[in-house]
C-alpha positions in Angstrom: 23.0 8.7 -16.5 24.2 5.9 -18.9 24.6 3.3 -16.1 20.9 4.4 -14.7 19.3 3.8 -18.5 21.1 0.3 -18.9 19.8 0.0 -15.2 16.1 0.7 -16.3 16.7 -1.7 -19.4 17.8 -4.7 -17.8 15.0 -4.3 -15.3 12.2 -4.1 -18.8 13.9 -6.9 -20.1 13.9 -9.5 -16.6 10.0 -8.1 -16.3 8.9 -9.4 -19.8 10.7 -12.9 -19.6 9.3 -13.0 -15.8 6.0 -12.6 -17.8 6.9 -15.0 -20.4 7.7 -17.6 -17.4 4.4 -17.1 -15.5 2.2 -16.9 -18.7 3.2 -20.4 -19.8 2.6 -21.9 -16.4 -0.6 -20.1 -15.9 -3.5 -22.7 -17.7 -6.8 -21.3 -15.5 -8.2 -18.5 -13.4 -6.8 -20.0 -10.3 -3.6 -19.8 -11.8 -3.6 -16.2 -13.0 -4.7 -15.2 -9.8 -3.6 -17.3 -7.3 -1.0 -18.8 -8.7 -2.9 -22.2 -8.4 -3.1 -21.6 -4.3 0.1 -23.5 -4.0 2.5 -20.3 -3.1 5.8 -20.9 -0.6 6.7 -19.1 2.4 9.5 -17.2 0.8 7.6 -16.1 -2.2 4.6 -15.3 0.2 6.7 -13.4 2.2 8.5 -11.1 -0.1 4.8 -10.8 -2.2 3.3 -9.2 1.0 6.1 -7.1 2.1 7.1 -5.6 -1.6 3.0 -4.8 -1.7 2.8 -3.5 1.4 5.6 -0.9 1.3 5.9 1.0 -2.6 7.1 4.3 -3.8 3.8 5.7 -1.9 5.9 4.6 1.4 9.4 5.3 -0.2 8.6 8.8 -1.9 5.3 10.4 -0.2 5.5 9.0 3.5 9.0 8.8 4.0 9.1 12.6 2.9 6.3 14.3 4.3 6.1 12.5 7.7 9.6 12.6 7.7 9.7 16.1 7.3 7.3 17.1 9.8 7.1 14.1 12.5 10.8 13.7 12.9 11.8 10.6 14.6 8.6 10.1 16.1 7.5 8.9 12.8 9.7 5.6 13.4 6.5 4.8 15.2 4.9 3.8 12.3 8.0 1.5 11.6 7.1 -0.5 14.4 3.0 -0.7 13.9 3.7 -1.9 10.7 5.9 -4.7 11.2 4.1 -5.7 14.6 0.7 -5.2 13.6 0.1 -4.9 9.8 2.5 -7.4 9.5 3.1 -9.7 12.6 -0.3 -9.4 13.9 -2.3 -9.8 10.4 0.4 -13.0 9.8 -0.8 -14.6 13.5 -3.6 -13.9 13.8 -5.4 -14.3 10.5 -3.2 -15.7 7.9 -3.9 -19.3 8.3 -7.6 -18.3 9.1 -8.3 -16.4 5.8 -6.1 -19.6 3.9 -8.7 -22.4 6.0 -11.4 -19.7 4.7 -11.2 -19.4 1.3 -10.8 -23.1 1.3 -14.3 -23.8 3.8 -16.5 -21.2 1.6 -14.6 -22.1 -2.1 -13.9 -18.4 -2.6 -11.0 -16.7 -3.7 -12.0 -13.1 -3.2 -12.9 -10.4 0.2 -16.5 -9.5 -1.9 -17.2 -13.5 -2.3 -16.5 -14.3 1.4 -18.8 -11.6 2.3 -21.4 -12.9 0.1 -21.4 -16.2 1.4 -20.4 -15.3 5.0 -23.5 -13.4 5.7 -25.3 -14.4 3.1 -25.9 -11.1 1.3 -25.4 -10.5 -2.6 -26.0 -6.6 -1.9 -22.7 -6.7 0.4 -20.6 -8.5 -2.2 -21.8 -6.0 -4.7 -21.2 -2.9 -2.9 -17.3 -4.5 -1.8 -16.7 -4.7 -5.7 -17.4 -0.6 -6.1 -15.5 0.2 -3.3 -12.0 -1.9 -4.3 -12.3 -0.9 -8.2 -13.5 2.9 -7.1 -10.5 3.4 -4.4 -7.9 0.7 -5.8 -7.7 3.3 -8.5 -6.0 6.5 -6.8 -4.4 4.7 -4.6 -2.4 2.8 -8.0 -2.1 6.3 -9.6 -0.4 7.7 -5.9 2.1 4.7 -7.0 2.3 6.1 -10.7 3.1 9.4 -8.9 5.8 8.4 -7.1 7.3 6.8 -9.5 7.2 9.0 -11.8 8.3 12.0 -9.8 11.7 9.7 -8.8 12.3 9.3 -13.0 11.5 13.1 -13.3 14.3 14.0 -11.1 16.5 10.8 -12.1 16.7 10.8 -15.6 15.4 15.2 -16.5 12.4 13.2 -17.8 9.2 14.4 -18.6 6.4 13.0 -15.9 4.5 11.9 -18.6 6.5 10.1 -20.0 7.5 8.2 -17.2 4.1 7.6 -16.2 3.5 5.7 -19.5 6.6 4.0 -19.0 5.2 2.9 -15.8 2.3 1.9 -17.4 3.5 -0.3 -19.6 6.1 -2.3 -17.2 3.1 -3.5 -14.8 0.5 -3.8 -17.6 3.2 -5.8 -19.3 4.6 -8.5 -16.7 0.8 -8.7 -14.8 -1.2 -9.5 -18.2 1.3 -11.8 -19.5 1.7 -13.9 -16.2 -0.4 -12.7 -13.5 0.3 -13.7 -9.9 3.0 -16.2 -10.6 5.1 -13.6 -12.3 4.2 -11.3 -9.7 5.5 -13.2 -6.8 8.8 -13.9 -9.0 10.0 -10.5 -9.3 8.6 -10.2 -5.7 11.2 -12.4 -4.4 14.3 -11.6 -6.6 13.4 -7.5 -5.7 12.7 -8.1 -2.3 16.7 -9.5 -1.5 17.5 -6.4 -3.8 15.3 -4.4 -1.7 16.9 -5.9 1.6 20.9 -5.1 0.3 19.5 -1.6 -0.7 18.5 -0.2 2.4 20.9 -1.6 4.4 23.1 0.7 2.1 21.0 3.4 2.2 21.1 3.7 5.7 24.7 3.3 6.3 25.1 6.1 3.8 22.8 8.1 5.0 24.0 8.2 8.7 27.6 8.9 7.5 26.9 11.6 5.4 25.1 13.7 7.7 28.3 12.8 10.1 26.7 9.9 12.5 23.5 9.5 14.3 24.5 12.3 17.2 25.0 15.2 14.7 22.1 14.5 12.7 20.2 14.1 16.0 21.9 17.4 17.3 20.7 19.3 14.0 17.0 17.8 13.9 17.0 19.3 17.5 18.3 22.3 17.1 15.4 23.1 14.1 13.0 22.0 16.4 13.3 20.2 19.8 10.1 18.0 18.8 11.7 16.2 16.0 13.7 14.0 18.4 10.9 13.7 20.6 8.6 10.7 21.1 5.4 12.9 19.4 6.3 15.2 16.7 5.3 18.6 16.3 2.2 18.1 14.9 0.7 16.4 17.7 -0.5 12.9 19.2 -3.8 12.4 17.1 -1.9 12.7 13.7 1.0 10.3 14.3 -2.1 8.2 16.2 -3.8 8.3 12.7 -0.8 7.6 10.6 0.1 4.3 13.1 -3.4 3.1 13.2 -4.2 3.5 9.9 -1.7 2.2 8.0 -0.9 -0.9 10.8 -4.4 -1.7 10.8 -6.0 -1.1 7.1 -3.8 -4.2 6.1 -6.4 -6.4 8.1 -8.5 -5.7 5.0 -6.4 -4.5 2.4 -7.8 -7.1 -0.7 -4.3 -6.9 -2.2 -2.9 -8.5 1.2 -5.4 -10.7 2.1 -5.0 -12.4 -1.4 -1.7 -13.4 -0.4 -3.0 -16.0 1.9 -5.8 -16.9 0.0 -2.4 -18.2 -2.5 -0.4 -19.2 0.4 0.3 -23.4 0.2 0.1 -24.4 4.2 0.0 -23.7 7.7 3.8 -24.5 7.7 4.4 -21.8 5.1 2.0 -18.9 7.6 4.4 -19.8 10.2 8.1 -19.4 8.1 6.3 -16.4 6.0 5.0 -14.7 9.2 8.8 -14.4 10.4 10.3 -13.4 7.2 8.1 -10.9 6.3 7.9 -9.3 9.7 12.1 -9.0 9.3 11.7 -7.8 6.2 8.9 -5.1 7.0 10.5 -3.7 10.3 14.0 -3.2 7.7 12.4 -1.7 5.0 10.3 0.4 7.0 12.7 1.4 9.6 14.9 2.9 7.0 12.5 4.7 4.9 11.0 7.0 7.7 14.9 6.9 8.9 15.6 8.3 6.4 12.5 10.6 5.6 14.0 12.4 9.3 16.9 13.4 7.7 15.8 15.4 4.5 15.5 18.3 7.6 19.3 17.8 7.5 19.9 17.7 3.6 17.5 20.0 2.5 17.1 23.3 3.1 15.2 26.4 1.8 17.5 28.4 1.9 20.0 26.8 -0.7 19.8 27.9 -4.1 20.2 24.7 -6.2 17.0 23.3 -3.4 15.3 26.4 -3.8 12.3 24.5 -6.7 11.5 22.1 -4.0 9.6 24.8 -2.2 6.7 27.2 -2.6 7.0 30.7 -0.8 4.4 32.7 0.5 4.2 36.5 -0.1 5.8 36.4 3.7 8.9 34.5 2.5 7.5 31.5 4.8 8.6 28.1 3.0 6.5 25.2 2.0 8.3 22.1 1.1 7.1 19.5 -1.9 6.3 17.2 -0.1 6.1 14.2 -2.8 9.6 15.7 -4.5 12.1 15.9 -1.2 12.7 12.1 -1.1 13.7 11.8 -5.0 15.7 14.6 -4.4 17.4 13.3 -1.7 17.9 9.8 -3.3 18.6 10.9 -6.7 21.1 14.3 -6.4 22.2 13.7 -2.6 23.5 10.2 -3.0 26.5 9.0 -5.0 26.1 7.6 -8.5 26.1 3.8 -7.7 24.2 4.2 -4.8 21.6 6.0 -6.5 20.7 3.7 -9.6 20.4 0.9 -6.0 17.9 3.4 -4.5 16.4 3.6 -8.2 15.8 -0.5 -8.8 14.7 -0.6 -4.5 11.8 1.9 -5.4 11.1 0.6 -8.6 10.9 -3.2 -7.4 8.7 -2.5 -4.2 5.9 0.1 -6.6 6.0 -2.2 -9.6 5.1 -5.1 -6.7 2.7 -2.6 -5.3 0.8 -1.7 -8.8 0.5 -5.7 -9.8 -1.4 -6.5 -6.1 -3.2 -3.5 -6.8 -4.3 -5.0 -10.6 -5.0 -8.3 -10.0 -7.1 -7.2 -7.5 -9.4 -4.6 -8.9 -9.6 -6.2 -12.1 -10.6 -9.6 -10.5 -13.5 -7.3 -8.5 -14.8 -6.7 -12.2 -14.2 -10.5 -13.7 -14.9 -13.0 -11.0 -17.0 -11.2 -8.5 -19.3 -8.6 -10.7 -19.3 -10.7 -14.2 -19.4 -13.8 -13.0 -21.2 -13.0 -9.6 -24.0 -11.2 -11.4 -24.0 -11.1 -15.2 -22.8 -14.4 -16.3 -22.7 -17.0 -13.6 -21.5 -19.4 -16.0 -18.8 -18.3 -17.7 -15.9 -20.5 -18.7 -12.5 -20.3 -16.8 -10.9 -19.3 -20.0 -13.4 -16.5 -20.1 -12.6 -15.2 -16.7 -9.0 -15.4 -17.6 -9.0 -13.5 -20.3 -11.4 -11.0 -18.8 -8.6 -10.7 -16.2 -6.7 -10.0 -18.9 -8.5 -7.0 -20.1 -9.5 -5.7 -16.9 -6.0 -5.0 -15.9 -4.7 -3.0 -18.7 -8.3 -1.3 -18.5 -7.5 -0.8 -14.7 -3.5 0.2 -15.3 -4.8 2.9 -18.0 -7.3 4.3 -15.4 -4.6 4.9 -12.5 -2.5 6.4 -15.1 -5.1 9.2 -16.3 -6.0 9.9 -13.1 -2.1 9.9 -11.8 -1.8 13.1 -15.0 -3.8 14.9 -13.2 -1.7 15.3 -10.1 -4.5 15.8 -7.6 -3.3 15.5 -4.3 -0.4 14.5 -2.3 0.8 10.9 -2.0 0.0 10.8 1.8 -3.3 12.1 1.1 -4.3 9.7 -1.6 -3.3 7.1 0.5 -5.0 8.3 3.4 -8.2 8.0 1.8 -7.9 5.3 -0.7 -6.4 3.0 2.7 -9.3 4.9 4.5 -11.9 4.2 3.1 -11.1 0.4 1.8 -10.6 -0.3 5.0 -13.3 1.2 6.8 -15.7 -0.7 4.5 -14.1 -4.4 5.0 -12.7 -4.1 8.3 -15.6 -4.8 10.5 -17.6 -7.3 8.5 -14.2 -9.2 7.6 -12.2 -9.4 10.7 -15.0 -10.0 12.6 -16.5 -12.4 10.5 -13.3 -14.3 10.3 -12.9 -14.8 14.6 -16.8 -15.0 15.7 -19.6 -16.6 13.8 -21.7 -14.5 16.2 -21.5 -11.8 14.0 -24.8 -11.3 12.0 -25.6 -9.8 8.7 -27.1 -6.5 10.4 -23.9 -6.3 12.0 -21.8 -6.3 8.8 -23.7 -4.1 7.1 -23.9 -1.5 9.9 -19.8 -1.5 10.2 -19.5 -1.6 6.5 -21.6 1.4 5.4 -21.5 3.4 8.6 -17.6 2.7 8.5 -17.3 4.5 4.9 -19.7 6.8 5.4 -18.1 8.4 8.6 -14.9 8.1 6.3 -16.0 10.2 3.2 -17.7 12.5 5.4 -15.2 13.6 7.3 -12.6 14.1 4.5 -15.1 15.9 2.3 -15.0 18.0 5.3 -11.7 18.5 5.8 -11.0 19.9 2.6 -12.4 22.7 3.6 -10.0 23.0 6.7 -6.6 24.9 6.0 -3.6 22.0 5.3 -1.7 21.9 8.7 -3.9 22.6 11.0 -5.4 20.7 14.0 -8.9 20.3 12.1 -7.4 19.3 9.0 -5.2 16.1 10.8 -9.2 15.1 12.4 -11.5 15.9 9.4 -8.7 15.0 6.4 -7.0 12.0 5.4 -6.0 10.0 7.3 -7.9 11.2 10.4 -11.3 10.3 8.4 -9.8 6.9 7.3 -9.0 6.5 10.9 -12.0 7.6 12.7 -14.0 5.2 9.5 -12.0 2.2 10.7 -12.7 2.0 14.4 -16.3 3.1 13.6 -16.6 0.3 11.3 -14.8 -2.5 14.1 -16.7 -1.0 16.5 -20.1 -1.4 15.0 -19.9 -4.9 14.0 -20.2 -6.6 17.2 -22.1 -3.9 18.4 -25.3 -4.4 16.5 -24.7 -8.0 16.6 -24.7 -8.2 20.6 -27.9 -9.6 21.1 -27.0 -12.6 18.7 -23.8 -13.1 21.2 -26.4 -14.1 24.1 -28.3 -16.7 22.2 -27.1 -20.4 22.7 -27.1 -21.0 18.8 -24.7 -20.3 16.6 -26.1 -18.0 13.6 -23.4 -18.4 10.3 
């Protein structure tokens, strides 16, 4: 326990002089944000991964498709790295970079706006990232939280405010420079980690056969290639979390920061290592709490609710901590502890900057003051990001949901807005206003609707993997791609070109 708190310390202590560093080189907007739009492969890299994957990955994926996918849910190892991270890379990074520079904008809502020339669209994207940014933060706060709970016997308030205060700290002080600072120095640590992890893993549940011989003999479908809950649901999970990144805001802005096209090229390969790692061993990992944890043990026994039947129901959000925390050894552990801590705290600050940039650059100065100084939009930056921090927080108390849910919508429904109008108003300039505003709002409506319906459908089943998060986020995302071009077809016959 001792080694853990001096862990924890040491880790306050590099985030506040990482703050310290960044807040005396950051002199304007551009610099909080963007880190002055002069950022290097490497730091690129690690930003983008350590946002990308975050206790919401670590805690709530890794355990609950773990649990009931099996190995099939290495699947989503591979869309990630191949297409949320390799594909997203090729295929847009330098675009978005030659984008912001073309348009002078520095945000998703502002390229909109000036892309299809609608003020209404730009408007509407700022509701949506400050509205869904904020569960999707507190589902990091969660996580978090939950692995100090078990960790340290701590109260999960109290390490929620903890939480709090580490990314309000290091993100108001420095903003994206500081950010992509701890990025880099937690990404090698993340890197080292899980190679660890995984090594461990495998040899205490005595080598890959006999954990594969166990998984199988619980259920033949958790060493198959589709899980037991079916191909739609592991479809949902792969497509929704390989192809939301397209429009994520918080991964976007990497590029928007990124220096030149030599940098896509050396980031694109360094993060895609990176992501197929980290990845791979989470839901590796994930597979195995089958293995480690079981109902029927006594000292295990919390981590599941039982029906009047006896049936077990697993925790879904508490099997990974337990399995990292109690089930590892003591070194190892307080590893596992900084890995987790390093990729959320990465997470959170992407998650900041950009929802409280929505509120300063794109609503105040889009709409109520179109003047306002750079030193104004700094410190409103400022503001809006321990505003934003305290939000996910309160909301992370209440405990709402499971991670994987929260993400599914928060992902969902993000991305089912921006997709469409942003991916295909990067690769065509065929693509008209009507277009974008189709995808956008029939892409989120299809989205809310069907997970306001799904909560009506009993967890588990068929209906609830369609209707629920992330089957609605899913379904909202290819509506929203779909519709783009498809109400802009007649513009794709005309001999001009329409911006």
């Amino acid at each position: 326990m001792t080694e853990k708190i001096i862990v924890v310390v040491l880790y306050a202590i590099l985030v506040v002089v990482v703050g310290i560093f960044g807040m005396r080189r950051t002199k304007s907007f551009k610099d909080f944000f963007l880190a002055g739009g002069n950022v290097g492969p490497w730091l690129s890299a690690f930003s983008y991964g350590t946002a990308y994957f975050s206790a919401v990955m670590f805690i709530g994926f890794a355990g609950k498709v773990g649990w009931g996918f099996g190995y099939s849910g290495l699947w989503i190892t591979f869309g990630n790295a191949f297409i949320g991270v390799l594909g997203v890379w090729a295929l847009m990074g330098w675009r978005i970079k030659k984008m912001s520079q073309e348009y002078g904008v520095t945000t998703m809502s502002e390229f909109l706006e000036k892309r299809y020339n609608s003020s209404f669209l730009k408007l509407i994207g700022v509701l949506v990232i400050f509205i869904f940014m904020i569960p999707y933060s507190a589902a990091v706060f969660m996580g978090l939280s939950y692995l100090f709970e078990i960790s340290f016997a701590m109260d999960y308030t109290l390490a929620l405010v903890i939480m709090g205060v580490f990314t309000a700290t290091y993100i108001i002080l420095g903003g994206y420079k500081s950010m992509a600072l701890i990025d880099m120095i937690f990404g090698m640590i993340m890197v080292v980690s899980v190679t660890i992890l995984v090594l461990f893993t495998i040899n205490n549940g005595g080598g890959l056969a006999n954990i594969t011989q166990t998984l199988n003999d619980i259920n033949p479908k958790l060493t198959a290639p589709v899980g037991p809950p079916g191909f739609f649901p592991l479809f949902s999970l792969v497509f929704l979390t390989a192809v939301a990144p397209f429009a994520l805001p918080q991964l976007v802005q990497k590029f928007y920061a990124i220096k030149d096209k030599k940098s896509v090229r050396i980031g694109m390969v360094a993060s895609t290592f990176f992501a197929l790692l980290i990845s791979f061993v989470g839901f590796f990992v994930g597979s195995t709490t089958r293995v480690f944890i079981r109902s029927d043990n006594p000292d295990q026994a919390h981590l599941f609710k039982f029906s009047e039947t006896g049936a077990a129901t697993p925790d879904f959000d508490k099997l990974m901590p337990e399995l990292l925390t109690n089930m590892l050894p003591g070194s190892l552990s307080i590893i596992i502890l900084v890995l987790i801590l390093a990729a959320s705290m990465s997470t959170l600050a992407a998650l900041v900057l950009i929802s409280s940039s929505a509120i300063s650059k794109d609503f105040y100065a889009g709409f109520i003051n179109k003047n306002a100084s750079d030193k104004t939009l700094t410190s409103l930056m400022r503001v809006m990001s321990g505003v934003f921090v305290l939000l996910a927080v309160l909301l992370a108390l209440v405990e709402f949901d499971i991670i994987v849910e929260i993400l599914g919508i928060s992902w969902g429904a993000i991305g089912a807005f921006f997709l469409g109008p942003f991916v295909w108003g990067l690769l065509s300039k065929k693509v008209t206003k009507a277009g974008a505003l189709t995808a956008a709002f029939l892409g989120l409506a299809s989205c809310l609707t069907l997970y306001f319906i799904g909560q009506s459908q009993p967890a588990g089943t068929a209906l609830s993997w369609y209707y629920g998060s992330p089957g609605a986020g899913t379904i909202g995302m290819l509506v929203s791609l779909i519709m783009a071009p498809l109400v802009s077809l007649p513009n794709f016959f005309q001999k001009t070109k329409q911006a």
